[in-house]
C-alpha positions in Angstrom: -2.7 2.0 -25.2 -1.7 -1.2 -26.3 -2.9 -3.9 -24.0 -0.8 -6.8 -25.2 2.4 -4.9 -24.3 0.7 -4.3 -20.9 0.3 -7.6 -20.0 3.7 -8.8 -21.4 5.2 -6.2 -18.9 3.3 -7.3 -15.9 4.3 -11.2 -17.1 7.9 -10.3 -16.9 7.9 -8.0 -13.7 5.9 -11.3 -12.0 9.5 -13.4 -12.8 11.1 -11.1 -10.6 10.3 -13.1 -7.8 11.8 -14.5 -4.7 9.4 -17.7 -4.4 8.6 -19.0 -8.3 6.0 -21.2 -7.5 4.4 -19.7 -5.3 3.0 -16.4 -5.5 4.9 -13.2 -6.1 7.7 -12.0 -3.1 9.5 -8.8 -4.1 10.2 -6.8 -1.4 11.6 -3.3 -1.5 15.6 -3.3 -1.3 16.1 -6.8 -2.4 17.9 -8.7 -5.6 14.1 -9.3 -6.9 13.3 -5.9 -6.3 17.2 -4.7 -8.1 15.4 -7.2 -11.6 12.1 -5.4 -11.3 13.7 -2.1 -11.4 15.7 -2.7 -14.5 13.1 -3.9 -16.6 11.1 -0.8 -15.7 14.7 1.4 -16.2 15.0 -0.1 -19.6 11.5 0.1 -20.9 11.5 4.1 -19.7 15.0 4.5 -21.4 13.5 3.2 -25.1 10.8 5.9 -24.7 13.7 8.2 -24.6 13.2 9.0 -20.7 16.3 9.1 -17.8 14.9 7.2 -14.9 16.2 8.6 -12.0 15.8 6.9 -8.0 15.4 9.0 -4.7 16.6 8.9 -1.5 13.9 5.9 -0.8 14.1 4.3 -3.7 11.7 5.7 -5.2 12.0 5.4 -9.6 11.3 8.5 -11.3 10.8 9.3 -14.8 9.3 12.5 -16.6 8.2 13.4 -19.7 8.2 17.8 -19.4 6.0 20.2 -20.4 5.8 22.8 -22.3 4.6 25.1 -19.8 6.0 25.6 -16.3 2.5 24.7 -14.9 2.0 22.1 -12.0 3.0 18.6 -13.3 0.8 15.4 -12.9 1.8 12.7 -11.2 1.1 8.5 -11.6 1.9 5.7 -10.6 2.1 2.5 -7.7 4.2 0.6 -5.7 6.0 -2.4 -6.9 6.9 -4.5 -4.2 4.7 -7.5 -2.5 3.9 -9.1 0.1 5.6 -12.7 1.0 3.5 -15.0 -1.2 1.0 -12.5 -3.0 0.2 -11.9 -6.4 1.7 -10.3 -9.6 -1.0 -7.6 -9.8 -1.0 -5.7 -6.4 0.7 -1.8 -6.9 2.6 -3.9 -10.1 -0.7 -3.4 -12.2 -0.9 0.7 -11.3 3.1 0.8 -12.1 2.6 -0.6 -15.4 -0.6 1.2 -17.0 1.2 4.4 -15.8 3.8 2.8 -17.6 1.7 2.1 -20.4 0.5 5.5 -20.4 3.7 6.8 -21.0 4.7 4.6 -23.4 1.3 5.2 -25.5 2.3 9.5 -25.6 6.0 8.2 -27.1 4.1 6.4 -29.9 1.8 9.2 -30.9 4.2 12.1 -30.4 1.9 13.6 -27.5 3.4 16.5 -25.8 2.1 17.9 -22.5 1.2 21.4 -20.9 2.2 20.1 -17.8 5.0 17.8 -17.1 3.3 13.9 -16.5 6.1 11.8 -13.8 6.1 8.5 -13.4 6.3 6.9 -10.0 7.1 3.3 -9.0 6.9 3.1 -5.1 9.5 1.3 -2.4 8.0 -0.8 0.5 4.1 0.3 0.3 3.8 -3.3 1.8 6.0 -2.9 5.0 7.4 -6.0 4.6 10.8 -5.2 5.8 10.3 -3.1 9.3 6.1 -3.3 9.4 5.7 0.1 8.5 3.7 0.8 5.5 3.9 3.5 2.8 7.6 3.9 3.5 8.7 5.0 -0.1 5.6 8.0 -0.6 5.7 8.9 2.9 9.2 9.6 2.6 8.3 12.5 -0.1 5.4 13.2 0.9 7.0 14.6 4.3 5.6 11.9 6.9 8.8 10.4 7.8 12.3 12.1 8.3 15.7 10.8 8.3 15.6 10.5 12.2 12.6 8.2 11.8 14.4 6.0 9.3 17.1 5.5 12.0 14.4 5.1 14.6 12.7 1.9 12.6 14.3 -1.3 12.5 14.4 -5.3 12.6 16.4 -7.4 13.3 19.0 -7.0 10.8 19.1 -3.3 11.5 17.5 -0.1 10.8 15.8 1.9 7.4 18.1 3.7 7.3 21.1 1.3 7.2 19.1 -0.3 4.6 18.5 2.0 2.5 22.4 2.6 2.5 23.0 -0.6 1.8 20.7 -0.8 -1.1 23.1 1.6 -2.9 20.7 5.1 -2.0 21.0 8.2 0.2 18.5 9.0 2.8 20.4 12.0 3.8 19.3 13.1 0.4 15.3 13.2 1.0 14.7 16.5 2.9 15.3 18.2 -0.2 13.3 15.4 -2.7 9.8 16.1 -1.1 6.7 16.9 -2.8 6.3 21.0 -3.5 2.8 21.3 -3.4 3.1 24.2 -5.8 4.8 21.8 -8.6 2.0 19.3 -8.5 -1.5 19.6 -10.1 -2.4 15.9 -8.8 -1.1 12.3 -8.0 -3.7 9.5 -10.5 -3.0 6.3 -9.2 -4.8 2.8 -10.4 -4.9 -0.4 -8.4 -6.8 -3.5 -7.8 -9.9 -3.2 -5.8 -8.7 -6.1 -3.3 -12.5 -6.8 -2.4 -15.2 -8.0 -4.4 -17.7 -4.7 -4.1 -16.9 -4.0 -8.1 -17.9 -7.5 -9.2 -20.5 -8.3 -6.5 -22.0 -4.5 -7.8 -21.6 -6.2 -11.7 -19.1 -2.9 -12.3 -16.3 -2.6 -14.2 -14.2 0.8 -12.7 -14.5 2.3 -8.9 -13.5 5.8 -8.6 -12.5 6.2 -5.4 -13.8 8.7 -2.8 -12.2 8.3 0.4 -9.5 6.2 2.0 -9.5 4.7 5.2 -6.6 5.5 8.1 -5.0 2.9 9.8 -3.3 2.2 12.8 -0.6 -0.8 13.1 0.7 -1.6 16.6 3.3 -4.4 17.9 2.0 -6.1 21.4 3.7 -8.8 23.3 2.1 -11.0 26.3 4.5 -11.8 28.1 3.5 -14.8 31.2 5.4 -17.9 32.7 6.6 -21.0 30.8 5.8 -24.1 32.2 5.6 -27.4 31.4 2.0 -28.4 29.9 1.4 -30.9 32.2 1.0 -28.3 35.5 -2.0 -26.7 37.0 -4.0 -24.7 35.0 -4.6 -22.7 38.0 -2.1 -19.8 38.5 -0.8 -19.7 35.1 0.8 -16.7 33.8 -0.3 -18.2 30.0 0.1 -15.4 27.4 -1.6 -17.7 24.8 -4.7 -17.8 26.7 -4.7 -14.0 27.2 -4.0 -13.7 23.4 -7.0 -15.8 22.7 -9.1 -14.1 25.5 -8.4 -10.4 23.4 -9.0 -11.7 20.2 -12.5 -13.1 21.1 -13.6 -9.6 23.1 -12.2 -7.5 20.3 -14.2 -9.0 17.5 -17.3 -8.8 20.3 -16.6 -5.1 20.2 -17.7 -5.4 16.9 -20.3 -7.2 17.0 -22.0 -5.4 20.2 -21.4 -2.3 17.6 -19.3 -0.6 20.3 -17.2 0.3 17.1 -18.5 1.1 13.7 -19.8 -1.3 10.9 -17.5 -0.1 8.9 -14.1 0.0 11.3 -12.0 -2.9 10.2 -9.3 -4.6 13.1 -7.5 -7.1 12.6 -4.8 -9.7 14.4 -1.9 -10.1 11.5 1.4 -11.4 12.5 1.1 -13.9 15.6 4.2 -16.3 17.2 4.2 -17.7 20.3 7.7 -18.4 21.9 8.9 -21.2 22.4 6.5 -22.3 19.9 6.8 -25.8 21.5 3.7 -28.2 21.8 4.4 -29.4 25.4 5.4 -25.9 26.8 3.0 -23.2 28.3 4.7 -20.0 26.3 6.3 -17.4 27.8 5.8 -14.7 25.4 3.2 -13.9 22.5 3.9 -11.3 20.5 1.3 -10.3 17.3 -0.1 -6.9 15.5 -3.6 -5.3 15.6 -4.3 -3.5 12.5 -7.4 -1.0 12.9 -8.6 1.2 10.0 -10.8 3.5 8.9 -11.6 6.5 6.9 -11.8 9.0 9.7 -9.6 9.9 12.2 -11.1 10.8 15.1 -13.5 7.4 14.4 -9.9 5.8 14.1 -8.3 6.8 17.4 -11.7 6.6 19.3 -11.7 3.1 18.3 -8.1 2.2 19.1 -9.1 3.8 22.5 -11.6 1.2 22.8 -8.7 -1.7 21.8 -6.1 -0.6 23.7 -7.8 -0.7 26.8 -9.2 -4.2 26.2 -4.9 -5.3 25.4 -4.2 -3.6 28.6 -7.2 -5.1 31.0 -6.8 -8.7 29.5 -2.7 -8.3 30.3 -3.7 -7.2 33.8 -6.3 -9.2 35.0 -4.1 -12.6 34.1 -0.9 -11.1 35.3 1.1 -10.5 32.5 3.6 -8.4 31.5 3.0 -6.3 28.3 4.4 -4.2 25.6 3.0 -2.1 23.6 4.4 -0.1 20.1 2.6 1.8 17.7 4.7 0.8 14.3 2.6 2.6 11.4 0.0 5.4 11.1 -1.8 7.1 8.2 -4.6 9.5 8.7 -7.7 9.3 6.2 -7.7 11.0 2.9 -10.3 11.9 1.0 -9.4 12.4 -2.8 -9.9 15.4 -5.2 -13.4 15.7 -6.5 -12.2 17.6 -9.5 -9.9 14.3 -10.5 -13.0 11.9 -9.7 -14.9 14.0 -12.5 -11.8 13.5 -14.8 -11.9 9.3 -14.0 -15.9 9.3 -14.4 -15.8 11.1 -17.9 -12.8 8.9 -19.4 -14.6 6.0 -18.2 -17.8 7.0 -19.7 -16.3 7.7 -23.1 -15.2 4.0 -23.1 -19.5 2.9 -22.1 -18.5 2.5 -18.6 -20.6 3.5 -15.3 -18.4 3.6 -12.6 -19.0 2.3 -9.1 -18.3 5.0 -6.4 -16.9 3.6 -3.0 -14.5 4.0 -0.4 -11.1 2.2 0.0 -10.1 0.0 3.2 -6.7 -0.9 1.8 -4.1 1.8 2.6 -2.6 2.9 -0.7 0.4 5.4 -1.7 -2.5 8.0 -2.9 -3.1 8.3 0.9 0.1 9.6 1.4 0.5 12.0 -1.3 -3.4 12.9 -0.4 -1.8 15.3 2.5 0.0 17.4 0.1 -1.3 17.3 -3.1 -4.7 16.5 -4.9 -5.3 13.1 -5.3 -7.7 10.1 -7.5 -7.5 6.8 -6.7 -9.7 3.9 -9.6 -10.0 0.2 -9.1 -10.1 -2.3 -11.5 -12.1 -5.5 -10.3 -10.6 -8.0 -8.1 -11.7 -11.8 -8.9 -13.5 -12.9 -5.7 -12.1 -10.1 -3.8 -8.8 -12.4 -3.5 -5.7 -10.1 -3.1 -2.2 -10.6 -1.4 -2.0 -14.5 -2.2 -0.8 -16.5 -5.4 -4.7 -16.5 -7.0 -4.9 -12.7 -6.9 -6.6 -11.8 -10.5 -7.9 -9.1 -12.5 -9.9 -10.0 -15.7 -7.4 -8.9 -19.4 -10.2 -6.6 -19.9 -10.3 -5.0 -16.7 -6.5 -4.2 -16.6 -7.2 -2.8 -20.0 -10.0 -0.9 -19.1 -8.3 0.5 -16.1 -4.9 1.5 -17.8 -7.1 3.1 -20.6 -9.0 5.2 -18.1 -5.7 6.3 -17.0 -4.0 7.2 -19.7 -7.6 9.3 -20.7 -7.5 11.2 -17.8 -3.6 11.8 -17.6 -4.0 13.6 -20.9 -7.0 14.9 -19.7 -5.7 17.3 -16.4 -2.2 17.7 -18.4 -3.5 19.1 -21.5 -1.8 19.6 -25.0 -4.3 16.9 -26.6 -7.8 15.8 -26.7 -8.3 12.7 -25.1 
């Protein structure tokens, strides 16, 4: 593994930008996103590989095996969020890169076939839907649901047309569970339990569900000069949730650790004089258990819909995004803790809140999921950081216990 050409990689990805200057904004199916996926085309093609995209836009390489045994799998997303930072899903793209790149140099050849995975729209930037690209092969979402989900500019599907790729095409590019030993994916922790713990590698034991619904308030517009009695004022109900859902949590009528949380919020019109007529905002809910997850959303949902009634206002309600819990493969967690071990490292076991493409692939195939340390815990916003020897570290571990589960070589 050679580090510098690691982090010259991730430097060049993080010019494929929509906002220079502030932060990293690559979404999936976009001109950045198009610059992004050449770099990563030409760097597999000078290892000899033929990068190939699915019907989600998925990029695949593979080096083969020389046994028809189940293959291993690796890698991350590469898009962002609006704003965020150049290491998010980027980083685990890269050291699988890297990884790669490192069994060109030596001439390492594989039992099993190792393929390389960069994931579209983990981030659900475009329609609010998360996981998009590893759902899509991982059998969670079908061509129908691609023409179900849209925006305002029009649906997945159309999009995905318009990118240049075929949805039609994804029934038949799922994941065989037969064909696939495991999925190894590396990725900022995004929360500061690593360095607060004075670790340098998590190995990943579970990762939370999540739930992801669209509500709208909608009241009365007014001027902001009438009589607070009588309003129909859908701010005021917003703010009146927002308060008694985070008491929820506090009372510990949900968990300690059940995250939920109020994301996107506009009020319309967003004018300073006017009472609003509408507010429309997500609630995000997670955790690593399902039924723990849906109890909890009962909980929510029943606060959105007494708040809406008791100040007479309309409401709608939309569940956009939903992941069920995973808990990854023991049996690659033993892999992680050796190779990290052999490089003098103690890893931190601990659970993920984040939602990450290893959860989707966790309900087909095997899965391990390692963190590198996040500086502060800061993630998704232009100081997002990982220490040089941490992304080392982390792409090291990888590339360890890639050779490790596909044999041919000692690591």
């Amino acid at each position: 593994m050679q580090a510098q050409r690691l982090f010259d990689t991730l430097e060049e990805l993080s010019t494929c930008n929509a906002t220079p200057g502030n932060g990293v904004t690559r979404f999936s199916w976009s001109e950045a996103d198009s610059r992004a996926r050449r770099v990563l085309e030409r760097e597999l093609k000078a290892i000899g590989l033929e990068p190939w995209t699915d019907g989600m836009g998925n990029l695949h390489a593979r080096i083969e095996g020389s046994t028809g045994a189940p293959a291993v799998l690796t890698g991350s997303h590469l898009d962002t969020v609006r704003n965020g930072g150049r290491y998010d899903g980027t980083y685990g793209v890269v050291a699988a890169l890297e990884a790669l790149r490192s069994f060109h140099d030596e001439g390492y050849k594989p039992e099993r076939a190792i393929e390389f995975i960069a994931f579209a729209e983990e981030e659900g930037a475009n329609f609010g839907s998360t996981c998009l690209g590893s759902k899509g092969i991982a059998g969670q979402i079908d061509v129908e649901g691609l023409k179900r989900l849209s925006n305002a500019e029009g649906s997945a599907y159309d999009r995905l047309r318009a990118f240049g790729l075929d949805p039609d095409a994804l029934p038949g590019e799922q994941i065989d569970p037969a064909n696939v030993k495991a999925f190894l994916e590396v990725h900022i922790e995004q929360n500061a339990m690593l360095e607060d713990a004075g670790r340098e590698l998590g190995i990943v034991t579970a990762i939370s569900g999540m739930r992801l619904h669209r509500i709208v308030y909608k009241g009365h517009s007014d001027h902001a000069a009438s009589p607070m009695q009588g309003r129909r004022d859908p701010a005021a109900g917003f703010a009146e949730l927002a308060f008694r859902m985070e008491q929820l949590w506090k009372d510990g009528e949900l968990p300690e650790d059940f995250s939920c949380t109020i994301g996107e919020l506009a009020c319309s019109p967003n004018v300073g004089i006017v009472v609003p007529e509408s507010v429309t905002f997500t609630i995000d809910i997670r955790h690593v258990d399902v039924p723990v997850l849906e109890e909890g959303w009962q909980r929510i949902e029943s606060l959105v819909r007494s708040v809406a009634e008791s100040r007479g206002l309309d409401l709608e309600l939309v569940r956009l995004s939903a992941s069920g819990g995973v808990r990854t493969s023991s049996e690659v967690g033993e892999v992680f803790r050796q190779a990290a071990e052999r490089r003098g490292v103690q890893p931190l076991f601990l659970k993920s809140g984040p939602a990450h493409d290893a959860a989707s692939l966790g309900s087909r195939v095997p899965v391990g999921l390692l963190f590198v340390p996040s500086i502060k815990g800061l993630s998704h916003c232009p100081q997002e950081a990982t220490a040089p020897e941490h992304l080392a570290l982390g792409a090291w571990v990888l590339e360890d216990a890639l050779r490790s589960l596909a044999g041919g070589g000692r690591p």
